[in-house]
C-alpha positions in Angstrom: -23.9 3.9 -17.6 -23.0 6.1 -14.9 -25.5 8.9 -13.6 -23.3 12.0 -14.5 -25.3 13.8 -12.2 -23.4 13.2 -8.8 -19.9 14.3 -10.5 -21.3 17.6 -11.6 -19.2 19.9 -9.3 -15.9 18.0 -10.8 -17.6 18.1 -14.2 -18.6 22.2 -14.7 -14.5 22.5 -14.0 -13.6 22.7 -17.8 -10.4 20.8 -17.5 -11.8 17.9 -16.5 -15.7 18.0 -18.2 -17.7 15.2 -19.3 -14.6 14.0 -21.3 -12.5 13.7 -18.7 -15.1 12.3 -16.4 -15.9 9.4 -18.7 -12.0 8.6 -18.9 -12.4 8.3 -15.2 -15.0 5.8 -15.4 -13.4 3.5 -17.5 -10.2 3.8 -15.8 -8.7 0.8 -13.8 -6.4 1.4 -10.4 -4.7 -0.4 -8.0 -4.2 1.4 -4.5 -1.2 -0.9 -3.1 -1.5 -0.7 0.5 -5.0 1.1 2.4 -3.3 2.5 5.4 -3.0 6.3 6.1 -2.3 7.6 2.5 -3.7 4.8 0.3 -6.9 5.1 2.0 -6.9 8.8 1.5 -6.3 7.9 -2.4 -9.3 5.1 -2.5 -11.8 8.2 -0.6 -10.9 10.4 -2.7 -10.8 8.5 -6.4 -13.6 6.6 -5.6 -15.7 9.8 -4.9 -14.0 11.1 -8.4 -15.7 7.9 -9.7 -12.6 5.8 -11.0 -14.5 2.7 -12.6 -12.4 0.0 -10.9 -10.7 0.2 -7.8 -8.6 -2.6 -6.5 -7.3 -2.2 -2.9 -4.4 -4.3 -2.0 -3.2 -4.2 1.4 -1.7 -7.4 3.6 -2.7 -5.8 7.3 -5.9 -5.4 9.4 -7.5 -2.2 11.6 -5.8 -1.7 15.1 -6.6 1.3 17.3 -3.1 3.2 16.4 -4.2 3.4 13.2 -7.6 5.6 13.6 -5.6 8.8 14.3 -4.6 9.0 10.8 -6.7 6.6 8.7 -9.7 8.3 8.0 -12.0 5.6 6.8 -11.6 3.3 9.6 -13.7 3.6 13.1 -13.5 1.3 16.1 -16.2 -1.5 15.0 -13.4 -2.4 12.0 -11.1 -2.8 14.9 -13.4 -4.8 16.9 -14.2 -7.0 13.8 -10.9 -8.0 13.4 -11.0 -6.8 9.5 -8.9 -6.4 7.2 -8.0 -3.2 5.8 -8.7 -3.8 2.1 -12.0 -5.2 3.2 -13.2 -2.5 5.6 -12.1 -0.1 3.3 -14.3 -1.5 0.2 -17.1 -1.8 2.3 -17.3 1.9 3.3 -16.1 2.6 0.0 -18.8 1.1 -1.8 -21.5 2.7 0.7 -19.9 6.3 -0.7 -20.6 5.2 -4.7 -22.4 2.0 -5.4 -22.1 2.3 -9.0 -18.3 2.0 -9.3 -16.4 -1.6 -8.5 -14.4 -2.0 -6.0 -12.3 -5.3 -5.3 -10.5 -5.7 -2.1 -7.7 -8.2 -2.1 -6.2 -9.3 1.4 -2.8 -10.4 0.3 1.2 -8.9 0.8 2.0 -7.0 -2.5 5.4 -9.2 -3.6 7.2 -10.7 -6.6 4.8 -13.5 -6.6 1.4 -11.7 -7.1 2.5 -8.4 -8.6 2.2 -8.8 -11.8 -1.1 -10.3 -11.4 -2.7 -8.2 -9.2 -1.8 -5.0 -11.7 -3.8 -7.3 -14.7 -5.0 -4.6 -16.5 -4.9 -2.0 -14.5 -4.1 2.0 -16.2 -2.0 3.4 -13.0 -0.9 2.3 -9.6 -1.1 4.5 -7.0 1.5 3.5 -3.9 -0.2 3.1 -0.4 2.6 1.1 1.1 5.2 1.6 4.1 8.2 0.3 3.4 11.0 1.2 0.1 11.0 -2.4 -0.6 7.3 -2.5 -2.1 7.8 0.8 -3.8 10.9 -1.1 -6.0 8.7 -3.8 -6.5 6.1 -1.5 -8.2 8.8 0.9 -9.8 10.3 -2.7 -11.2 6.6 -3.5 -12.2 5.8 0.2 -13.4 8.6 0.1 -16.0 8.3 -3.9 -17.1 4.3 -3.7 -17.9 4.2 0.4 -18.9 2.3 1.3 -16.2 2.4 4.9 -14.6 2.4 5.0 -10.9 2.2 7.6 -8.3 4.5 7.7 -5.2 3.3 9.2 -1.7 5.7 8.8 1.7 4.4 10.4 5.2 6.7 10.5 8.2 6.0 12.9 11.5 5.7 16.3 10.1 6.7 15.7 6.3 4.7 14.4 2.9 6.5 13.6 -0.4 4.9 12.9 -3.7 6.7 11.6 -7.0 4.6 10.6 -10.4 6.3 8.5 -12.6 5.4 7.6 -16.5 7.4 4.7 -17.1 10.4 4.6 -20.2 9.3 9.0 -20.2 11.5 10.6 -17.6 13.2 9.5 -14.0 12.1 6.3 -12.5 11.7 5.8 -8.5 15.0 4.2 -8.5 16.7 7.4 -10.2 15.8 9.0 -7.2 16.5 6.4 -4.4 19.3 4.5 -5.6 19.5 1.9 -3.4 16.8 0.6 -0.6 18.0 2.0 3.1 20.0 -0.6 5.4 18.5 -2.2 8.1 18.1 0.5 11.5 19.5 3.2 9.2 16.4 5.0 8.0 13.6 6.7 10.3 10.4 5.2 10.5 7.2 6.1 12.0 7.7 4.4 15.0 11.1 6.3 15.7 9.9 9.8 14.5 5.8 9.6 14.5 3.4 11.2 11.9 0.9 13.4 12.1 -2.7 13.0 10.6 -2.7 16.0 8.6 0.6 15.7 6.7 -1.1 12.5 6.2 -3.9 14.0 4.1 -2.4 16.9 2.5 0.1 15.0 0.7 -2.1 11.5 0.0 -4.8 14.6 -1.7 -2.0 16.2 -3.6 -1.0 12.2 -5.1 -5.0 11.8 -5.8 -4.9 14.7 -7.9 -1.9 13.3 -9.8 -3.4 10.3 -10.2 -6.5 12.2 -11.6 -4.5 14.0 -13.7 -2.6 10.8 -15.1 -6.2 9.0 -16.0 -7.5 12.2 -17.6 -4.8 14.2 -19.6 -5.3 17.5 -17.8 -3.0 19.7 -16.0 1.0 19.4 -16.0 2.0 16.5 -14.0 4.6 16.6 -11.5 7.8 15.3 -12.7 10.1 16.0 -9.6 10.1 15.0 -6.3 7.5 17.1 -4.0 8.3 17.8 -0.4 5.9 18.8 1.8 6.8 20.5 5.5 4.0 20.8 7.5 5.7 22.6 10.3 7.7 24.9 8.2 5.0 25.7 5.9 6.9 24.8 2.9 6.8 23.2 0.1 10.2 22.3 -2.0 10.2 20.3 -5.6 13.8 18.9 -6.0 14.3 18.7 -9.7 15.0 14.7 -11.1 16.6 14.1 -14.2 16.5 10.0 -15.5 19.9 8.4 -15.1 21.7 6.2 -17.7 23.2 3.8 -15.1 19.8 3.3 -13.5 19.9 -0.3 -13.0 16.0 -0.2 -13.2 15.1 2.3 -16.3 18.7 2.5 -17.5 19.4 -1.1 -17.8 16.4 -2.5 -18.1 16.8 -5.2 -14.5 14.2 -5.5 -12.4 15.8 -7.3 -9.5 12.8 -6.5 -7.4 10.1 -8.2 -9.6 12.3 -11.1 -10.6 13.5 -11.9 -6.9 14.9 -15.0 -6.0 12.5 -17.6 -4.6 12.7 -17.8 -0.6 11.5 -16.6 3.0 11.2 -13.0 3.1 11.2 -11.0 6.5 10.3 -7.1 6.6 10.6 -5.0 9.4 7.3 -3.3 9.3 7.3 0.8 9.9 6.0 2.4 13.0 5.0 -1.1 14.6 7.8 -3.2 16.1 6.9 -5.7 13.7 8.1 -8.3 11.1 6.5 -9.5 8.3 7.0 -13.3 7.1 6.3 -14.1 3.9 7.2 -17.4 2.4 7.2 -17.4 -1.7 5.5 -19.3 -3.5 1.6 -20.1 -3.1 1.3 -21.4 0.1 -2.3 -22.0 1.5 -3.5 -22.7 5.3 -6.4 -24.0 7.0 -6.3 -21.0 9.5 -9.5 -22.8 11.5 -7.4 -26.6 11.6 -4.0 -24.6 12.7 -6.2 -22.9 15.4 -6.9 -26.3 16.9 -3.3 -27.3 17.4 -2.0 -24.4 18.7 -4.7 -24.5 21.1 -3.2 -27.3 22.6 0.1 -25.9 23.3 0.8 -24.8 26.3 3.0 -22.1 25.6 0.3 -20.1 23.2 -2.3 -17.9 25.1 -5.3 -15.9 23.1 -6.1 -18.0 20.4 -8.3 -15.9 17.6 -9.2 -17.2 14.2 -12.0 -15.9 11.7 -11.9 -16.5 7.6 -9.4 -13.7 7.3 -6.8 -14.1 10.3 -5.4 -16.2 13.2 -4.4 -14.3 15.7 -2.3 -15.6 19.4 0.4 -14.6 21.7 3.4 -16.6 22.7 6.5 -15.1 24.6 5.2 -11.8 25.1 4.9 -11.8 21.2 1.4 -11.0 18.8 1.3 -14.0 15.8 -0.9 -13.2 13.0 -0.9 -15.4 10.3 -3.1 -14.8 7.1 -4.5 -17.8 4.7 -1.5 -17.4 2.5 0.8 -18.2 4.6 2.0 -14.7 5.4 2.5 -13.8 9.1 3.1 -10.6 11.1 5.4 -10.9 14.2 4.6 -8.2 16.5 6.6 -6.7 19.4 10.4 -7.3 18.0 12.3 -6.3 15.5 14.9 -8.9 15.4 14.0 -10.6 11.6 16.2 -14.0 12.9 14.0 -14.2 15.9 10.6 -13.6 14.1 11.6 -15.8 11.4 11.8 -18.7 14.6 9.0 -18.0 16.1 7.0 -18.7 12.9 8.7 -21.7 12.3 8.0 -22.8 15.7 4.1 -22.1 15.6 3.1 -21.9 12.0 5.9 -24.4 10.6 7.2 -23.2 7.3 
């Protein structure tokens, strides 16, 4: 049993109490993605003392990211760690007596509904819309509320969803954004604090969803940090919603194949090949090290890591890979068939 003692400044405010802060404890989470707002959620939920944790995120620390992602330094960098695995670590140093699982993996139709096994609420970490349909689908098929958070330059938005009871995420965002249509962080930038204000505001929700108290928000929240405003923009649920309306989740039941993402805010695609695809990072290390064409060759348990063409190759143990310095998905998806051959 939990000491009681460390929550006591959460505990003496009578919405929450004892009651609440036992509900806490026993409560089960998944953060899906530990970047700049799901590791704002993970800081501030594990301090609340949420009983389980799980932080799922596919990308390691870089230096761009410290300006905005608070529990990162420059030795995580160095390290070449993941973020789900820095993240626990200093997570765990803040309470010990809480569990906290860090899984280094892409959040897809493959390992979503395992990885939200028992889990009470999902909070969304992520960066792009297609991971947020992926949990909306996952949300509504397993009855699982989730919290939504979105930073971009100067702007936060927040959305709480309780699935089959209200709108859904796709009630709101019909369809995902072509390719080059929407901004991203790497066109338009984002600013640490909008970062922090609005990833707060969607711990509290998620807070509020564990214990019962409060009035949740059931719109969408827009935060302008420059303005100084905030705006909720009422949602009703639609009837034609192909996701809560109809009942198809065409995210969660995708068809098998190669997937390629274009990454926000880092000239970067992601490669992800379905199915579950293993590699010997340390044995692939070897022979690339005898091509001629592949400079900078970096492996540890977690990552390969090497540059060919003026191009940064990750590739992770499931087979997953980050292309960095294009865009072009056709391009990325031949350089990892070139050097990674899937």
């Amino acid at each position: 049993m939990s000491d009681l003692s460390r929550y006591q400044r959460q505990i003496i405010f009578s919405e929450l109490g004892v009651e609440g802060q036992r509900k806490l404890l026993a409560a089960r989470v998944a953060v899906v993605g530990v970047g700049a707002t799901g590791s704002t959620i993970a800081n501030w939920l594990a301090r609340a003392g949420v009983g389980y944790i799980r932080l799922i995120d596919r990308d390691f620390v870089e230096y761009h990211n410290l300006h905005r992602q608070a529990l990162y330094d420059e030795e995580d960098v160095r390290s070449g760690l993941p973020k789900a695995v820095a993240a626990a670590r200093k997570l765990q140093r803040v309470n010990s007596e809480i569990t906290i699982e860090p899984v280094v993996a892409d959040f897809n139709p493959d390992n979503a509904l395992e990885l939200t096994e028992d889990i009470d609420l999902i909070m969304d970490g992520s960066d792009n819309f297609f991971t947020r349909y992926l949990i909306n689908d996952v949300s509504l098929y397993k009855n699982i509320p989730w919290v939504y958070t979105g930073a971009i330059a100067a702007y936060g938005s927040s959305a709480t969803f309780i699935p089959h009871k209200g709108p859904c995420f796709r009630c709101i965002f019909e369809t995902v954004p072509a390719p080059g249509t929407g901004e991203t962080c790497e066109t338009l930038g984002v600013l640490g604090p909008v970062v922090g204000v609005i990833a707060s505001f969607s711990a509290g929700e998620g807070m509020k969803v564990l214990t019962g108290m409060g009035v949740l928000n059931r719109g969408l929240v827009y935060f302008d940090m420059m303005a100084n405003t905030w705006d909720v923009v009422e949602v009703e649920a639609r009837p034609e919603c192909p996701a809560c309306g109809q009942g198809k989740y065409e995210f969660l039941h995708a068809e098998a194949g190669t997937w390629a993402t274009r990454l926000c805010g880092s000239n970067s695609v992601q490669i992800l090949t379905r199915g579950r695809h293993r590699i010997d990072l340390y044995a692939l290390a070897e022979k690339l090290r005898s091509n001629a064409d592949v400079r900078d060759v970096r492996v540890n348990e977690y990552m390969l890591r090497f540059r060919v063409d003026g191009y940064e190759i990750t590739v992770f143990p499931d087979a997953r890979a980050l292309i960095r310095g294009t865009g072009d998905v056709d391009l990325a998806k031949s350089l990892y068939a070139r050097f990674v051959g899937y």
